[in-house]
N, C-alpha and C positions, 0 to 999 in steps of 0.2 A: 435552677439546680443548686444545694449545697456543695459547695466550697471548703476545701480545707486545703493549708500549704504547709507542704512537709520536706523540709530541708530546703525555701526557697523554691519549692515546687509547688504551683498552684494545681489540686487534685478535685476532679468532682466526683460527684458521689450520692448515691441514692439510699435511702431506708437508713440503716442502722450500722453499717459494718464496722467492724476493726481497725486502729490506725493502720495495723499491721497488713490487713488483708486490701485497703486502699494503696496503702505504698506499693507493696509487689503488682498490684494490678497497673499501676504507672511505671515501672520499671526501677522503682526504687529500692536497691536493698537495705533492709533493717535486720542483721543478726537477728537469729532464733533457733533453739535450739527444738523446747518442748512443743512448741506448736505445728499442728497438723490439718491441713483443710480438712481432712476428713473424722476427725476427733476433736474429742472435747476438750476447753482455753482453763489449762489450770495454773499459767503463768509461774511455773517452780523454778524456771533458768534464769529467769534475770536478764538476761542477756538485753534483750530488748528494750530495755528501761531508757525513754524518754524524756526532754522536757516541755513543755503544754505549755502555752499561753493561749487564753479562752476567752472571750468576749462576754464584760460584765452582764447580766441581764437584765440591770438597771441601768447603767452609765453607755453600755455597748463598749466602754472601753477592754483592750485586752489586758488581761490579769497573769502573770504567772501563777501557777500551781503549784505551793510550796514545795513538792515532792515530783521524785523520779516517779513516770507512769508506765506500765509495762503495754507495751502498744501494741499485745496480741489480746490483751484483756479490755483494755478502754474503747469503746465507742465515739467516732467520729463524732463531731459536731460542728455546725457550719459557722463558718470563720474563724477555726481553731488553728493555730499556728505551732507547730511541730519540729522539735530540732537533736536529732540522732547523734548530732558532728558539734556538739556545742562542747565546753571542756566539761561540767558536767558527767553530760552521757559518755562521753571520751574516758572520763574515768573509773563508770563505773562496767564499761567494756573491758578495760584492763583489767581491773580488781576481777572479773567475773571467770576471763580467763586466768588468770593466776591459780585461783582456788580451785579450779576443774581441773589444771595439768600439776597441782600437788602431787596427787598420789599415781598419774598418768602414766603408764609405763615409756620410754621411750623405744619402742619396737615397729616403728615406721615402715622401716626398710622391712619388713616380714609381713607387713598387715594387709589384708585384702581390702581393708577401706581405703588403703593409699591411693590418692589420685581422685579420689571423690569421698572424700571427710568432709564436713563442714569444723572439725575440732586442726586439722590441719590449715584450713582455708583461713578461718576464723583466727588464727592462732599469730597467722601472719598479717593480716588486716587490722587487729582488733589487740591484740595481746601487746606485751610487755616487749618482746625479743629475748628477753633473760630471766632465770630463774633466781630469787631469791631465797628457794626451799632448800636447807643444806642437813634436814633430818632424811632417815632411811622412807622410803615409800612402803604406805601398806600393801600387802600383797594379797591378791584376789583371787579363788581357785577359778579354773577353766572347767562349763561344765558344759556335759551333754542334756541338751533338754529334751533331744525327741530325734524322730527321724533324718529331719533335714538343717537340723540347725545346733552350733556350738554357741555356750556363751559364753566368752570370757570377760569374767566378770570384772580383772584390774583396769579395764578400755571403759567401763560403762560411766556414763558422767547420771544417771540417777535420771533421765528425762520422761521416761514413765512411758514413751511412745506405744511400747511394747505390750507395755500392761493393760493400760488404755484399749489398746485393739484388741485384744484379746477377752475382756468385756462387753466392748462397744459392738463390736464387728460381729465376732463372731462366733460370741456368747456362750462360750465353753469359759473362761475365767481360767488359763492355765498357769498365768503366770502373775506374782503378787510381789510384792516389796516387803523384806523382809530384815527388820535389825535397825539400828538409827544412829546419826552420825558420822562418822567414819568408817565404822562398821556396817553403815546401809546399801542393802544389794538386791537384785533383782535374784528371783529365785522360782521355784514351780511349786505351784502347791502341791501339799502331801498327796502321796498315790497317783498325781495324775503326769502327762508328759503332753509335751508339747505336738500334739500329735492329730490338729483338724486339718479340713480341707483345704484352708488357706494361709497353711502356717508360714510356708518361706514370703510370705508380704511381712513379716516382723523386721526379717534382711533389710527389705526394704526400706524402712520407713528407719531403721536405726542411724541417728545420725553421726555416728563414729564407727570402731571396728566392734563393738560386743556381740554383735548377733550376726553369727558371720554363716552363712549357705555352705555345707559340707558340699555339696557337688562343684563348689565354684572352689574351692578351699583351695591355695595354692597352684593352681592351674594356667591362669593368664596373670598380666596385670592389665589394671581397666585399660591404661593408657596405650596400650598396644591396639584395641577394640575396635570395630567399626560398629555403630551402629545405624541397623535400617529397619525402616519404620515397616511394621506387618501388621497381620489379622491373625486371630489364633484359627488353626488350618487344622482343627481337632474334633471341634463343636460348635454347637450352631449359635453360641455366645456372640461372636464377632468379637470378642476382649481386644482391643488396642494392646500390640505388643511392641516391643523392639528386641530383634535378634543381634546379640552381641556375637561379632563372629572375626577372626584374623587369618588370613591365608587358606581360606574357603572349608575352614571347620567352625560349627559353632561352639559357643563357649559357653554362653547362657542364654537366657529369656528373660525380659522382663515388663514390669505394665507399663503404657502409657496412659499418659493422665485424657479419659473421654468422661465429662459426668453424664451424658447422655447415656453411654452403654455401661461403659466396665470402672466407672467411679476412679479410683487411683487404683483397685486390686487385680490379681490374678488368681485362679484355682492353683491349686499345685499341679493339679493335672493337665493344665495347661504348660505350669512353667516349666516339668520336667518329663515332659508327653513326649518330644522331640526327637528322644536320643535313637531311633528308628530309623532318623536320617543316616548317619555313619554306621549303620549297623552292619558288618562284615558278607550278611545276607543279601545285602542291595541287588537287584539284577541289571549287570552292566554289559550285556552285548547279547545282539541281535540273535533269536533261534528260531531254526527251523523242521519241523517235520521231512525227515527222507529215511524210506523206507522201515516206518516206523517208530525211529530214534531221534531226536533231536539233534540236530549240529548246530556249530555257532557258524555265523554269516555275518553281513553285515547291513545297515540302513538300504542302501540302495538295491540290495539282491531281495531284500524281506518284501520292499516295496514292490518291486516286479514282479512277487509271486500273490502279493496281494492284489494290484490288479487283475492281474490273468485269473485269480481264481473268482473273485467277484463281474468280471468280461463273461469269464462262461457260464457264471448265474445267471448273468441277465440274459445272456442269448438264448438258454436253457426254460428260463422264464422261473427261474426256482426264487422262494423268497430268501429275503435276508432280514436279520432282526439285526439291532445295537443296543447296548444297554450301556447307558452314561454314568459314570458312577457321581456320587453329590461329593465326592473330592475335590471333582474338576472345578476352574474357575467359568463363570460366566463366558467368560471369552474363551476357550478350549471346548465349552460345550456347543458352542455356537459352528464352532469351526469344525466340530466332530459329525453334528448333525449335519452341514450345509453339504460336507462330503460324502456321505453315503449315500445322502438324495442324489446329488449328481452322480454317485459312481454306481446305483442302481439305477439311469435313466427316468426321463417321467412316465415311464410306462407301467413302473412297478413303485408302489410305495413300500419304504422299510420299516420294519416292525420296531419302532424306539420307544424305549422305555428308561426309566430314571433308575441306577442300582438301589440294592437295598443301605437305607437308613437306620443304621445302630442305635436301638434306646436302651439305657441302662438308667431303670430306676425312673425318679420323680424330680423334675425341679428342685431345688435346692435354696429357697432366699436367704439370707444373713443380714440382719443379725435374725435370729429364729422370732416366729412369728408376724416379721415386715414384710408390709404388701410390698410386691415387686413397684408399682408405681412411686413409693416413697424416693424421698431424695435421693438418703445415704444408700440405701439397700440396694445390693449386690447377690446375681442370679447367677448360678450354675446350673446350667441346663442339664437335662436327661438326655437331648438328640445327640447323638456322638458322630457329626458329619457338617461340615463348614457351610454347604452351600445347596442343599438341597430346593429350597425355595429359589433359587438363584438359578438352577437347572431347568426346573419346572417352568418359572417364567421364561426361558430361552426357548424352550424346546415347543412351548404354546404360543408363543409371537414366529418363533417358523414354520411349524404345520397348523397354525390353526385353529387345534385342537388340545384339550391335555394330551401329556403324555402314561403312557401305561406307566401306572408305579409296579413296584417290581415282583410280587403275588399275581396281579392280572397279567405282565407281560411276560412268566412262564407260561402262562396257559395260550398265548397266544401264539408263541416261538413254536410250537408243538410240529407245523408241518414247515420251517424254517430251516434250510440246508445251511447256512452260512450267518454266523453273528460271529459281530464285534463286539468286546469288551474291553471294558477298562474297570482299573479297580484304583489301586492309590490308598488302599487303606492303612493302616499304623498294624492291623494285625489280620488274623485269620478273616476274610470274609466270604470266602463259598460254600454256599450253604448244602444241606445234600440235595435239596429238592433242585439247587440249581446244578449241582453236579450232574443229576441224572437228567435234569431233560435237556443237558448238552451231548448227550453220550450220545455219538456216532454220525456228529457236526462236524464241519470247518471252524474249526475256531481261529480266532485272530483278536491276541489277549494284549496288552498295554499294560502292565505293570510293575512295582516299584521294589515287593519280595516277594520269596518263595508261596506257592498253594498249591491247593488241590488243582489246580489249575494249568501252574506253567509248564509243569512236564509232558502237559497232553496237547498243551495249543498248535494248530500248523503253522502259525508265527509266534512267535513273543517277540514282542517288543520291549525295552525297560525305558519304563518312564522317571518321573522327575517329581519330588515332594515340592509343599507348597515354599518354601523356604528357597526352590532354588528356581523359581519363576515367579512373573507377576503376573496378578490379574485383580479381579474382583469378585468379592462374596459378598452374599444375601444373607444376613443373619435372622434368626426368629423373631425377629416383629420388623421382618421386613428391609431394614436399613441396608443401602448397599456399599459400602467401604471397598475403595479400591489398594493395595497393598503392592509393595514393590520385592524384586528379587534381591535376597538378603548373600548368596554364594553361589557360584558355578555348577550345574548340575553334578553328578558324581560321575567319575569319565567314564563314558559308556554309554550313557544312557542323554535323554533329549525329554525335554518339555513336551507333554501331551498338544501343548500348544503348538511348537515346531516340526512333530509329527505330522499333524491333519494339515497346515502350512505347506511341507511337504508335498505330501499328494495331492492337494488343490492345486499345487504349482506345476507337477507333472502332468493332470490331464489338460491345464492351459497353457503346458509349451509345449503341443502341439502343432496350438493355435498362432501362439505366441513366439515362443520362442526365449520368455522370459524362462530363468531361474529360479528355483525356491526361494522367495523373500525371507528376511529373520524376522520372528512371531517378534511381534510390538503389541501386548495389552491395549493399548491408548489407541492404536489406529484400527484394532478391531472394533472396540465401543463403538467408534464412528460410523465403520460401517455396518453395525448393527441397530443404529438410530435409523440411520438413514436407508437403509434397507426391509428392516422387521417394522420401522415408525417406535421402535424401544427407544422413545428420547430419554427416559429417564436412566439410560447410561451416560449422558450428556450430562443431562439434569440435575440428575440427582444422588451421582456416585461422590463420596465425599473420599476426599484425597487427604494422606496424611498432609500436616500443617508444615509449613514453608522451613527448615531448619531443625528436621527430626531427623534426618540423616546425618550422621556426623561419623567425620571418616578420624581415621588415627594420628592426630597430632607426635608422634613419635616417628624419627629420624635414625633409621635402621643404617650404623654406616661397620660396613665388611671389613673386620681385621685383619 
C-alpha cells in the first residue's frame, strides 16, 4: 500500500486522494477554510498551503518542491513527505490569517458562530495574536437572502462554500460572487432569493458567522448545547441528525455526516419540522370518558379502566382491532402488539393493522437529474413517516403474517367493539373514512396533539415525540438506525414505549409481583431477536458512532 508522511506521520493510502483529505482521515489537522468533502477543490483560501518533498523518479531521491502546495488540491503520492508546521507553512498561516481579519468585524461576543468558527479557532492556532491593520475597516451591508437565512456580509472571508452548493447541490444557482477586491461579496442573483429545499445546509457548511440560521439567531450559544445523536423522526429518509437541546427544550437540528444515507445534508423540512414538539397544544394528562364528557385522571386510573374494558371484551367474546401508527419505533410497536395479544387472550386474535402513511408529492434527488444511487446525490423522500417499514416488519415476525395496512384494516374493524390507537403525527391525521368507521367504538387513543379524535376517545392517553425517547427506525431502502433520547418527555405525558411496558407489567404482577420496569430500546431488541428470531435487531441496527453525544462543556455557577 502507498505511503505518504505528513508531519512525521507515516499515512497510507489507496487511489488518488488529497493531501488534505489523507491527513484528516489519520487524525491530522491541516487548516481549511474553502474545502468541502462534499464540493468541489478550488483551493482559493490558501490557508492550507504546504511544503512537499517527493521522490525523484529517476534517482528515487526526495526533492523539494520549489513552492507552497495547497494540500486540498494536490494529490497524494507514495513516498511523499509533507510538512504543515515547517516555518515556511508557519508563515504563510499567519500572512493568511492576517489578511482575512483586515477588514473582519470584531463582534464575537454577539455572533452565533461563537464557539464553533473555524476563523476564531484558527485565529488562535494559526494567526498572528496582534493586529497590524491601523486603517478604518470596510463595511459590509447585512442582508436578507431568503426565508431562513441572513448574511452578513462584513463576517464573510470570500470561501465560496455557499456558492458552490448552491450549484453543485442543489442546482437552483441562488447565490454568485459579485464585485472584486475589497469590494468582493457574496450576493443573490437578480430576481431570485434563497429560497429551495435545502437552503439552511448553507449555515451549515459556512465556515465563520456570514450565513447565519434566523431561527437559531440569537437564542442559545452553541456552548451551553448538548448534543444527541437522532434519526429524523418525520420521513422515511432516516437523515442522521443531531438535536441541539439545553434544559429539555430544543434549540436546533442539524446533519450528521452518514455518506450512505443523508451525505452531510439535511431537508429544511427536516431541520425545522420539529417545533411541534413544544407546541402549547402537547397533550399532557391522562382523559377519560364519564358520562359523556372527558375528565382528566391519571396513568394508573386510565390503565384500570383499560383493562376492565378490554376483560369484558374478551369474556363477551367481542373483537378488538389496533392500529399502530409508523411513528412509533420498532421497539414500542413491538410492545404494542405483544400486549393486545395477551390482553385479548389466545382465544381471540386482534384486528392490527399499520396507521396511515402520509405521501406528499414525489422523491425529490439533488442535484436535479442524479440518480439516487450516485455518490454525492441526496433524496428527499415523498413518505412523510419514519418507520413504516420498521412496523411492518415487527408486526409480521409477531403474527406471522402481514399486517392490514390502513384501507383494508377499516374494512376489517367494521364488527370490532374496542380499538386502540395511536397516532404521534406532527399534524392532522384522521382521516374521515377513519372517523366514521370508529363512531360508536371504545376507543383507547395514545397521542401527542389535539384531533378529531381526543375529544371522543374513552381513554387518551398523551404520548411522547421521537425526540423525547429512543428507539429504532426503518428507513426506505430498508436500513435500520437506532437513535437515542435527545429531552425528557413533556411533563405529563410517557413514551408510547413506557405505556405498553406498563400494562405488560401489570398483567405479570399478578403473577409476579414485579413492577413496571423503565422502557430500555436496547433490551427490547434483545428480546425481540430472541423471541420473533428478528436478529437483525442485533445484527444489523447501526448505532450512532462512539462520541456524537456531546454534552455541554459550560460551567453554570449561581450568583
Amino acid at each position: 500500500m502507498a505511503r505518504i508522511t505528513i508531519n512525521g506521520k507515516p499515512c497510507e493510502f489507496t487511489g488518488a486522494p488529497s493531501i488534505l483529505e489523507v491527513a484528516l482521515a489519520n487524525g491530522l489537522e491541516i487548516p481549511h477554510y474553502c474545502w468541502h468533502e462534499g464540493l468541489s477543490v478550488v483551493a482559493s483560501c490558501r490557508i492550507c498551503l504546504a511544503e512537499v518533498w517527493a521522490p525523484n523518479p529517476r534517482s528515487g531521491e526526495l526533492e523539494p518542491i520549489p513552492r507552497l502546495l495547497p494540500t486540498c488540491q494536490t494529490p497524494c503520492g507514495d513516498g511523499q513527505v509533507v510538512r504543515t508546521d515547517s516555518p515556511k507553512a508557519i508563515a504563510n498561516q499567519k500572512a493568511v490569517m492576517e489578511y482575512l481579519l483586515i477588514n473582519h468585524p470584531l463582534d464575537c461576543p454577539i455572533c452565533d458562530q461563537a464557539g464553533e468558527c473555524y476563523l476564531q479557532d484558527y485565529s488562535y492556532e494559526y494567526g498572528r495574536g496582534e493586529s497590524r491593520f491601523e486603517e478604518a475597516k470596510i463595511k459590509q451591508p447585512k442582508k436578507d437572502v431568503g426565508p431562513h437565512i441572513y448574511l452578513y456580509s462584513d463576517r464573510c472571508i470570500m470561501c465560496s462554500r455557499c456558492v458552490r452548493f448552491t450549484r453543485e447541490v442543489t442546482g437552483t444557482a441562488e447565490l454568485c460572487v459579485v464585485g472584486r477586491g475589497s469590494s468582493e461579496q457574496i450576493d443573490l442573483f437578480p430576481g431570485k432569493a434563497l429560497d429551495n429545499e435545502l437552503s439552511g445546509n448553507v449555515a451549515d457548511i459556512c465556515p465563520v458567522g456570514a450565513l447565519l440560521d434566523k431561527d437559531f439567531l440569537f437564542t442559545q450559544r452553541v456552548w451551553l448545547l448538548t448534543k444527541t445523536p437522532s434519526i429524523d423522526g418525520l420521513t422515511a429518509s432516516g437523515d442522521n441528525i443531531s438535536i441541539e437541546h439545553n434544559q429539555g427544550r430544543i434549540y436546533r437540528v442539524k446533519p450528521r455526516r452518514n455518506l450512505s444515507v443523508n451525505k452531510w445534508w439535511i431537508s429544511d423540512e427536516v431541520r425545522y419540522g420539529w417545533k411541534f414538539i413544544h407546541s402549547d397544544q402537547r397533550l399532557t394528562e391522562p382523559r377519560r370518558l364519564q358520562y359523556g364528557e372527558q375528565v382528566g385522571t391519571n396513568f394508573s386510573a386510565a390503565y384500570d379502566e383499560i383493562d376492565e374494558r378490554l376483560a369484558a371484551a374478551r369474556e363477551a367474546g367481542a373483537k378488538v382491532a389496533a392500529l399502530v401508527s409508523p411513528m412509533l419505533s420498532c421497539e414500542e410497536a413491538y410492545l404494542m402488539a405483544r400486549w393486545v395479544r395477551a390482553a385479548c387472550g389466545e382465544q381471540s386474535r386482534p384486528i392490527i393493522g399499520v396507521g396511515p402513511v402520509p405521501v406528499n408529492g414525489e422523491d425529490r434527488t439533488f442535484p436535479p437529474g442524479a440518480s439516487p444511487a450516485d455518490r454525492n446525490a441526496f433524496t428527499i423522500r415523498a413518505e412523510k413517516a419514519p418507520n413504516a417499514r420498521g412496523v411492518r416488519r415487527v408486526l409480521k415476525g409477531l403474527n406471522g403474517t402481514e399486517a392490514f395496512e390502513f384501507a383494508k384494516w377499516l374494512e376489517a374493524i367494521k364488527d370490532a367493539e374496542v380499538v386502540l390507537l395511536t397516532g404521534n403525527y406532527p399534524s392532522e391525521w384522521v382521516t374521515k373514512d377513519l372517523a366514521k368507521a370508529l363512531s360508536r367504538k371504545c376507543i383507547f387513543l395514545i397521542d401527542t396533539l389535539p384531533n378529531d379524535l381526543t375529544g371522543k376517545a374513552n381513554v387518551l392517553l398523551p404520548g411522547a415525540t421521537w425526540a423525547e425517547k429512543s428507539g429504532t427506525f426503518e428507513n426506505a431502502n430498508g436500513l435500520l438506525q437506532a437513535f437515542e433520547q435527545a429531552i425528557p418527555p413533556v411533563e405529563g405525558s410517557r413514551s408510547e414505549g413506557q405505556i405498553f411496558a406498563d400494562l405488560l407489567a401489570r398483567r405479570a404482577a399478578s403473577t409476579n409481583g414485579h413492577g413496571a420496569p423503565r422502557y430500555n430500546a436496547a433490551a427490547v431488541r434483545e428480546e425481540m431477536a430472541a423471541s420473533l428470531g428478528l436478529m437483525e435487531f442485533i445484527r444489523d441496527v447501526q448505532a450512532p458512532a462512539a462520541g456524537s453525544f456531546i454534552e455541554s462543556d459550560m460551567e453554570l455557577v449561581e450568583l
